[in-house]
N, C-alpha and C positions, 0 to 999 in steps of 0.2 A: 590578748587580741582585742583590739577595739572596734567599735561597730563600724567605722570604715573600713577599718582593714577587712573585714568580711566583704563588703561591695565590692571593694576594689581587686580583691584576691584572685590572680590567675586558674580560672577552673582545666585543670588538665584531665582530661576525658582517657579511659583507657580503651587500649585494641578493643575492648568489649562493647564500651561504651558508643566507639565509635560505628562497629559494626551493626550493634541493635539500633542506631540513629539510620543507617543505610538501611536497615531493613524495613525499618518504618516509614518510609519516604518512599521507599519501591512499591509497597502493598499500599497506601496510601493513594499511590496515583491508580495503581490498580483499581484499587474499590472505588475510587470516583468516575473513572472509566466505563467500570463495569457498572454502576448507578446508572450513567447517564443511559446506556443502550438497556438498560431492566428498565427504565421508565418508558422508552420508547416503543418495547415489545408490549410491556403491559398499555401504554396508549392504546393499544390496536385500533390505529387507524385505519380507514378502508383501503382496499385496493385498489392501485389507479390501472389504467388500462393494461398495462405490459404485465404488471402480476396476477391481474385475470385472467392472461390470456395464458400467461405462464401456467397458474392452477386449472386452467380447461384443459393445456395438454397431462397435466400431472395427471387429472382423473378423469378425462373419457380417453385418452389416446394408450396403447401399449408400449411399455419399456422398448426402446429402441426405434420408433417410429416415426418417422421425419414430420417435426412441428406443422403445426398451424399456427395464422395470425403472427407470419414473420417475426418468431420467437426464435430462440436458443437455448439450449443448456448442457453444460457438462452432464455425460454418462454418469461421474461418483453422485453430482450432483442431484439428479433424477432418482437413483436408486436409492438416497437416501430418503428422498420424496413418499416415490411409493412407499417405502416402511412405512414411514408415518402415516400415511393417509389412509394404510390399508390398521395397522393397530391405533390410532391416535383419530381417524375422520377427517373431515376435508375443510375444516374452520381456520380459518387465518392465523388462528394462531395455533394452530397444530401444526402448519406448512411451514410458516414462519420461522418454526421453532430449531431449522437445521441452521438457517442463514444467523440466526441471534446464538447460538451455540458458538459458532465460527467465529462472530466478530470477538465473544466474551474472551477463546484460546487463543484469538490473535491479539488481544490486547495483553494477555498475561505471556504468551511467547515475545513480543515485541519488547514490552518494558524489559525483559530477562536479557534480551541481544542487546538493547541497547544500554544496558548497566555492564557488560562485558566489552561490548566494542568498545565502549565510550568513557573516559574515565570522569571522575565523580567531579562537578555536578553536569556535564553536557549530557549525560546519559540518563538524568532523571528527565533532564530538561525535552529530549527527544522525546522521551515516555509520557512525557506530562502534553507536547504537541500533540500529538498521538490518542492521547486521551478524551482532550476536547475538540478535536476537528471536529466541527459541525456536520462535514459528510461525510464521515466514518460514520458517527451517530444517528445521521438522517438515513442512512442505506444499511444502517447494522443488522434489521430486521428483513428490509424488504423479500420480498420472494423473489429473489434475481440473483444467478451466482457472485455478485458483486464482492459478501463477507469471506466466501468461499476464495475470490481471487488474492486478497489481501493476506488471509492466513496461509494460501500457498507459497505467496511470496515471502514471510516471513519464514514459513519452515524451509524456504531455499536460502534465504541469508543466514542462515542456521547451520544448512548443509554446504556452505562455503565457508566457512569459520570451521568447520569439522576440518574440511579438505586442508585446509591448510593450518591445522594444529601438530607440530612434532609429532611422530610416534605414537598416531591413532593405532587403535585397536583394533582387529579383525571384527569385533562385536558390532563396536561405534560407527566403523565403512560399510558394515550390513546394514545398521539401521538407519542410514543416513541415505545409502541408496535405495532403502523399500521407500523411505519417504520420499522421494524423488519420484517415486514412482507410482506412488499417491497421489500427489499433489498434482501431478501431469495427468490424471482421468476427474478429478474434481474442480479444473480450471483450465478455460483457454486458453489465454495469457500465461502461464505458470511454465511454458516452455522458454519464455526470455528470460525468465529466474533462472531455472535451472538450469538453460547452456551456459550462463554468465557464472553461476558455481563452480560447474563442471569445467570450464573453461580456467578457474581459478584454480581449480585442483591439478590440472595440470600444469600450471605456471609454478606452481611449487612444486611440486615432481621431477620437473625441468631443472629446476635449483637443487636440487638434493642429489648428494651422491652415490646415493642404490636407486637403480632401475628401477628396481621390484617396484616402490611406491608409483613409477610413471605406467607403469600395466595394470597397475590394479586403479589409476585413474582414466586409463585408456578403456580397459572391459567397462567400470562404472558407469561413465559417458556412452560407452556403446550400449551398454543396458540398457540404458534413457531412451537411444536413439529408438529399441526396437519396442519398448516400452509406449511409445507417441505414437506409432507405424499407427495401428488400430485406431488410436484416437484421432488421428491427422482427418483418415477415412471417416469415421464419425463425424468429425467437424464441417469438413467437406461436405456432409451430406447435410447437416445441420445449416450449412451458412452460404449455398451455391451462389456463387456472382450473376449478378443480373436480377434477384429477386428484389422485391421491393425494399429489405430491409438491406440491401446492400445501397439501392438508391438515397436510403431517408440519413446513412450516414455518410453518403458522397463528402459530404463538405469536411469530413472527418479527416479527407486523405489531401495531398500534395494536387495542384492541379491537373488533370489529365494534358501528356503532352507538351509538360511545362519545358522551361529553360532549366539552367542547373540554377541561375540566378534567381529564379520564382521557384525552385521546389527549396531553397535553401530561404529564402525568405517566408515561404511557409513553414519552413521547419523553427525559426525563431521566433514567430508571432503564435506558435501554436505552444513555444516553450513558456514563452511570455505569459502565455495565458494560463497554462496548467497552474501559475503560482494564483490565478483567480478562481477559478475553476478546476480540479477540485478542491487544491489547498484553502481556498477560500482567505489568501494574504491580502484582505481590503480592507477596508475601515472608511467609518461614514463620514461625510463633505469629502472628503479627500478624493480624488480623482484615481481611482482604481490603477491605471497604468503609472501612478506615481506609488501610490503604496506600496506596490508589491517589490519596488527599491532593493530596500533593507534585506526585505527576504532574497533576492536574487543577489544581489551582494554575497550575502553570509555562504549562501549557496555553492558560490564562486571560490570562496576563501576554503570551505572543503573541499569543493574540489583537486584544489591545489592543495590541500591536506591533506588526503586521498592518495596521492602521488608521492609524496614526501613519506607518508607512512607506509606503504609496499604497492607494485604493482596488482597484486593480488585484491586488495582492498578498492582498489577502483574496479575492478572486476565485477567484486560483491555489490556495491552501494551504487554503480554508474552504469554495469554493465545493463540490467535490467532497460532503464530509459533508453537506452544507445540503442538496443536490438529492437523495441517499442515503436521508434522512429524510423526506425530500417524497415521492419513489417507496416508501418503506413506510408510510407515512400513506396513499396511496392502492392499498395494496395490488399495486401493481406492482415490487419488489425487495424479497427478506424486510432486516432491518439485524441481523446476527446473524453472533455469531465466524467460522467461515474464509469467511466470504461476504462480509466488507468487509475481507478482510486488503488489497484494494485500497486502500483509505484508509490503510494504515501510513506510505504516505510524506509524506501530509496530517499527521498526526500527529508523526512528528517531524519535521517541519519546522518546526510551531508550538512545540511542547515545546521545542526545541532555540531557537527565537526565544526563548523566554519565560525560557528559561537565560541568555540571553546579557542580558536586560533587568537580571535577577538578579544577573547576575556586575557588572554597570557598576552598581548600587545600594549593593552592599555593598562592606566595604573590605577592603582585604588579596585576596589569590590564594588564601591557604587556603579561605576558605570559600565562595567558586566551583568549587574543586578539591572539597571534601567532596561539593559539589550534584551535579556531575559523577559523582562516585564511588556518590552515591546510586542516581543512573539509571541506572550500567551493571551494579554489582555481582550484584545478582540474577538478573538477564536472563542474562547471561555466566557465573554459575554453574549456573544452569541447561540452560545450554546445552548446557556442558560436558558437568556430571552427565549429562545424555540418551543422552548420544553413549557416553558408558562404558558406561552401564549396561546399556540396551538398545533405545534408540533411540525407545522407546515411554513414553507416560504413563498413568499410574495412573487420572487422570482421567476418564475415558475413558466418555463418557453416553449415553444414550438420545437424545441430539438431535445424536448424530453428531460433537462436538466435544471438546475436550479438555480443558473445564476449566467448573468450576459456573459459575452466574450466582446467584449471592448478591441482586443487585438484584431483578431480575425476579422470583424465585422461580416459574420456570416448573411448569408443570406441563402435563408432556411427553405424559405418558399418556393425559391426557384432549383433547390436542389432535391426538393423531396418534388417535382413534377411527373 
């Protein structure tokens, strides 16, 4: 053998080899992930107003007692609260410590979904979007159910991938529906995950030729339903219309009274923006309503991939946004940045589909590698930049979040009057 033929020689990787390459790439993104939100927590930066007014209710008000200073939070979310504060003390970073837990298991459940939804590389690549969202990372900590909403959503795409697997086990339908039933008291939001599940598990029940699986999707769902009864009441008490914080996110909703023409025109311009706000799909000189293109594109192409691959599957990864949009059409959940950072797993899931349609379209590796390189670069420098600098963005508005909405062109002033 001659020292070319060494260079030149086909390296054939075995099942093994190939596997421990997969496994090191998953925990990989993992541990960068999880780095980035340990730097953030240990930053401990101070509380801005909504987390103080959040830990005023944690420690002078009683478990169950309708907030002060036009706050909110899930009942799991709270009780996990008091534990802490009553064994752990009332320091920022003892409180902190449930919401930084939540983001760490939803980063390690999410890369896990989307290494199964997604075949190899679009599902590292989802995992890897996921990892460096700048506002996953900037609210990973906060003291606001935010990390909490995220991981509910992920254990609902979790529990619609259960729903519609062959020949689930009586074991795997119990734990799939206590978590269900979890994640509906530690998250507002986490009831559009889980009807969009439940609704998938029925659509495959629907397809199969024993009944049996459509009743034990039917009681599930009814579980759910009686499961929220409580909580709906809670929330109601928690979030009554007409108080000031329902005013301060008026701009959040369709306009009072609209045409279908203006509630459907806010419904695109609020879509448009969610790829700015939370996703954060900009990049600098570039005119923000042009950047986010590519990502709404890619978007577009899972969707349509989404469909191609079962009805079910548009269920899991679209249903979420669909029901999102429906509850702020009717005024029942504002759709506005860190308020649907929930849907980020919804989103790259689809994005990261719609990559993978792209990458099999086109020819050669380079220019699936470029597409790739598109979606993470800025996210990831971003990221970075934050974390050096000062942990904080410039951005930083009157509607409480961290980056304009160029769509909408809100006007903040006139809606918090």
């Amino acid at each position: 053998m001659t020292i070319k033929s060494v260079f030149t020689k086909k390296i054939e990787f075995s099942a093994w080899d190939v596997e421990a390459r997969r496994n090191w790439i998953f925990w990989s993104i993992v541990a960068i992930a999880i780095a980035f939100r340990t730097g953030e927590y240990v930053r401990d930066r101070g509380l801005w107003l909504d987390e103080a007014s959040i830990r005023e209710n944690i420690t002078a008000r009683p478990l169950g007692a309708r907030f002060t200073n036009n706050q909110a939070a899930p009942i799991g979310f709270m009780v996990v609260e008091k534990i802490l504060l009553h064994v752990f003390g009332s320091s920022s970073k003892s409180l902190r410590f449930n919401p930084f837990l939540a983001s760490c298991l939803g980063v390690w459940g999410f890369a896990a979904i989307a290494r199964k939804d997604l075949a190899d590389p679009a599902g590292f690549l989802a995992a890897a979007m996921f990892a460096v969202s700048d506002s996953l990372i900037y609210y990973a900590d906060e003291l606001k159910p935010y990390s909490g909403d995220v991981l509910a959503t992920v254990v609902s795409i979790w529990i619609g991938h259960e729903a519609i697997r062959p020949n689930v086990s009586t074991k795997r339908r119990a734990i799939a529906f206590s978590a269900g039933c979890v994640a509906l008291w530690f998250s507002f939001p986490a009831v559009f995950c889980i009807a969009a599940s439940g609704l998938a598990a029925i659509r495959t029940a629907l397809r199969a030729p024993d009944r049996r699986g459509l009743r034990l999707a039917v009681l599930m769902n009814l579980g759910w339903a009686i499961a929220f009864v409580p909580f709906y009441i809670y929330s109601k008490q928690m979030l009554q219309q007409g108080t000031v914080l329902w005013d301060f996110w008026n701009f959040a909703f369709p306009p009072r009274g609209g045409s279908f023409f203006s509630v459907a025109r806010w419904v695109i311009a609020a879509f448009i923006d969610s790829f700015i706000n939370p996703l954060g799909r900009s990049a600098p000189v570039i005119d923000a309503r042009i950047a986010v293109i590519p990502a709404i594109a890619l978007f577009a192409l899972g969707v349509a991939a989404s469909f191609a691959d079962s009805p079910e599957k548009v269920l899991i990864r679209l249903g979420p946004i669909a029901f999102a949009f429906a509850a702020a059409t009717f005024r029942l959940y504002p759709f506005h940045g860190r308020l649907i950072l929930f849907l980020l797993p919804c989103y790259y899931l689809t994005i990261a589909r719609g990559w993978q349609v792209l990458a099999g379209a086109i020819r050669g590796a380079s220019a699936a590698k470029i597409a790739a390189f598109a979606l993470l670069a800025y996210p990831a420098f971003e990221a970075v930049r934050c974390r050096i600098e000062s942990g904080t963005r410039s951005g930083f508005n009157a509607t409480g979040d961290l980056r304009d909405e160029p769509i909408l062109k809100l006007d903040v002033k006139s809606n918090q009057k």
